[in-house]
C-alpha positions, 0 to 999 in steps of 0.5 A: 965150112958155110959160105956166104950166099951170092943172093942180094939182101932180100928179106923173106917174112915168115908169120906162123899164128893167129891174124894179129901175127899178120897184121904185125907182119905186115907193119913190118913189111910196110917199115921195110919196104919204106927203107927201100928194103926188097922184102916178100913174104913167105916167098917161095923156094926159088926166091927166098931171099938171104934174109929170114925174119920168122915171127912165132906163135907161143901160144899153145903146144902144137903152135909153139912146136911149129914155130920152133921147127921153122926155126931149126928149119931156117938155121938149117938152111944158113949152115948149109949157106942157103940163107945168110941170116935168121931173125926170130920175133913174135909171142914165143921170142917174148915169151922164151927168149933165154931159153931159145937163145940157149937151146938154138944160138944160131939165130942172128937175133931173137926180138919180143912183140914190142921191139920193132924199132930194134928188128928194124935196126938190125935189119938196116931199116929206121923205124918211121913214126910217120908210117903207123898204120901203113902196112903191107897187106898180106891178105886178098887185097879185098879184104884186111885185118885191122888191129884196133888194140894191143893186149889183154886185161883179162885175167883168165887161168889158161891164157899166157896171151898176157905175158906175151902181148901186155896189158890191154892198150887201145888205138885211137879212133882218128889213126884207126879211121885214117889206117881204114881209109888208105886200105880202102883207098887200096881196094880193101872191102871189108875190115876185120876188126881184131884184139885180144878183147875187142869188148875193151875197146876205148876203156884205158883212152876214153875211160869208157867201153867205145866200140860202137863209136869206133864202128860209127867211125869205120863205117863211115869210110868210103869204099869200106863195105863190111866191118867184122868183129873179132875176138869178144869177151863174154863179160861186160859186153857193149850192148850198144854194138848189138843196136849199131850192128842191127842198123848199119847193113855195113857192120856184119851180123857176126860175132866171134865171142869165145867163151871156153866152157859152160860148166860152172865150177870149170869156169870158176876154176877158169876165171872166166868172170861168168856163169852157164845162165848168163852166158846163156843169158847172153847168147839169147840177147844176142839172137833176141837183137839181132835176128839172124845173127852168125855167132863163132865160139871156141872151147876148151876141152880137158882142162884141169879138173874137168870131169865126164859130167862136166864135158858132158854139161858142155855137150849138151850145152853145145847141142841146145844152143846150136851155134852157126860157128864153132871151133874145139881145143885140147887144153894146153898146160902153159907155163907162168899161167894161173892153171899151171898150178893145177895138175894137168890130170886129164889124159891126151887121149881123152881130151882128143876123144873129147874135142872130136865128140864136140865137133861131130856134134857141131859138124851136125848142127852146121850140116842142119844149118846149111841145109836151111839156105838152100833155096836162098839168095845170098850178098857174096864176096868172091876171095878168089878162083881155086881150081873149077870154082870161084870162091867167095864168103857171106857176111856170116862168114870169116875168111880162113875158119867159116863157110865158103860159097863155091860158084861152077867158074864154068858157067860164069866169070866174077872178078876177085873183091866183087859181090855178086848175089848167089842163090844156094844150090847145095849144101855140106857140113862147111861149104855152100854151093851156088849159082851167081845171079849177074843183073842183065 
């Protein structure tokens, strides 16, 4: 028989997914710690705490598959009298809430994105209005996520984003400003503007597409260097980002716009809202405004129906565009989405096969690209100091997922959320290497 752990109610929060789980963890974190609560995050084994709080990714297979293996992890512990409770929140609690109850009935509690107020609760904390926006940062204290809508509108075939977060709801610019200004006030530089779509900004509150003033506003803010964005729909995309992006040096020249597929009967099937030509179209305006500009994209390959000449229209499309970032997935068939209707007839193997063909191709275009800047001086912020080497990003660069600049720590000192200009000595496929040019 289990006992009850001797450890003091210490709260340990464990976030699996994407940085909008972050940034809700990190809400979470501020609301506790507010109620004098001891809470850490993914603390270590030696100090874990009695209290577990997993917030869950369900987004695709592999991302639903860890979370549930976290959760065995932890009511594992608690039999074992390790850990005295376990809470589960995030998408997959949303998403899956019965069928977890029933499958794993050892969780102490299961909550859905929108149930803070009752996570709180249950955790012996009051849910403070007073405190929106104040979170505990999770991040290099250089840098923070900031969330500036909630849910999607959108109505693509693939995604149970929807059913997880809701439809698409905007935060007002003055508590946006307010949040940015006491991350500043706490060394943050740069801000990374996430959504589900952050092209929809604005629209259900000023009944207008209101990013750019939105920026105008962030960029602002005192001690703000760098503002990001994040998550772009290719569709009804505000033009007037692009003018703002081209004269404010604080807004960086990077855009992370997914855009799935090319081929015009899967984007159809995909109710993607677009075509080849003006996605296409697209891209060039993007490049045309903003020389020099970074842009991210992500694909899906294997998705129902698609044939060898629709990947293949794919790969040469990625082959010509030549885009600075780029990510790959395996399609995933999701349940209560609009393409789980569809037979999932593309084998494992082949959408493997596929995802590895793109990103050869890519890792090939970023090697070509990389080997452009060698030579050159680049603004870098150095995130941290990892073995021999500090560690820093260009503004094309996104923390987690882009190109890192490595600086021998041997032959120079630099401080954490510092910028220093680096000239690029080296290149690879996804690092850079470079030499800091310190001012004498």
């Amino acid at each position: 028989m289990r006992t009850k752990t001797l450890k003091k109610n210490k709260i340990n929060v464990i976030t699996l997914g994407c940085s909008k789980n972050v940034y809700d963890s990190e809400v979470l974190m501020g609301q506790l710690r507010a109620s004098g609560k001891d809470v850490e995050h993914e603390a270590p084994a030696d100090r874990e705490g009695n209290i577990i709080v997993i917030n869950t990714c369900g987004f695709i297979d592999n991302a639903k598959e860890e979370s549930v293996n976290m959760i065995l992890n932890y009511v594992d512990k608690k039999e074992q009298g390790i850990v005295d409770k376990v809470f589960v929140t995030g998408c997959l609690s949303e998403r899956y809430k019965p069928d977890l109850i029933k499958e794993i009935p050892n969780v102490d509690q299961y909550f859905g994105t929108t149930e803070l107020p009752g996570l709180l609760k249950a955790l012996g904390a009051d849910y403070r209005h007073e405190l929106l926006g104040e979170r505990l940062t999770t991040t290099p204290k250089n840098y923070a996520y900031l969330k500036i809508a909630e849910g999607c509108d959108r109505p693509c075939s693939f995604c149970a984003i929807p059913l997880m977060r809701g439809k698409h709801v905007s935060q007002p610019i003055e508590k946006l400003v307010n949040e940015a200004k006491r991350l500043a006030k706490n060394g943050v530089k740069e801000l990374i503007l996430i959504a589900q779509d952050l092209t929809y900004y604005g629209l259900d509150l000023y009944k207008k597409r209101n990013l750019a003033e939105l920026l105008e506003n962030l960029a602002a803010v005192e001690g703000i260097e760098w503002i990001r964005l994040h998550y772009a729909f290719p569709t009804g995309f505000p033009m007037d980002v692009l003018d703002l992006m081209n004269r404010e040096p604080k807004i960086c020249n990077y855009l992370d716009i997914p855009l799935q597929h090319i081929s015009d009967s899967i984007l159809k099937s995909m109710r993607r809202g677009t075509t080849q030509a003006k996605t296409t179209k697209l891209i060039n305006e993007f490049r045309e405004k903003v020389p020099g500009m970074t842009i991210r994209t992500t694909l899906i390959v294997g998705y129902p129906g698609e044939t060898e000449e629709d990947f293949q229209i794919l790969k040469n499309w990625v082959e010509e565009m030549r885009f600075e970032r780029l990510g790959c997935f395996a399609y995933s068939h999701e349940e209560n989405t609009h393409a789980y209707l569809l037979e999932d007839d593309v084998p494992a193997e082949v959408k493997q096969q596929r995802a590895n063909e793109i990103m050869e191709l890519q890792s090939q275009i970023s090697w070509e690209l990389n080997q452009e800047k060698i030579g050159q001086i680049f603004r870098v912020m150095i995130d941290r100091k990892e073995g021999s080497h500090f560690v820093g990003r260009t503004e094309f660069d996104s923390p987690d997922v882009d190109n890192e600049v490595l600086i021998d720590a041997s032959t120079v000192y630099l401080k954490t959320g510092e910028f220093v200009n680096v000239r690029i000595t080296d290149a690879a496929e996804f690092d850079l290497y470079g030499e800091a040019i310190l001012e004498k």
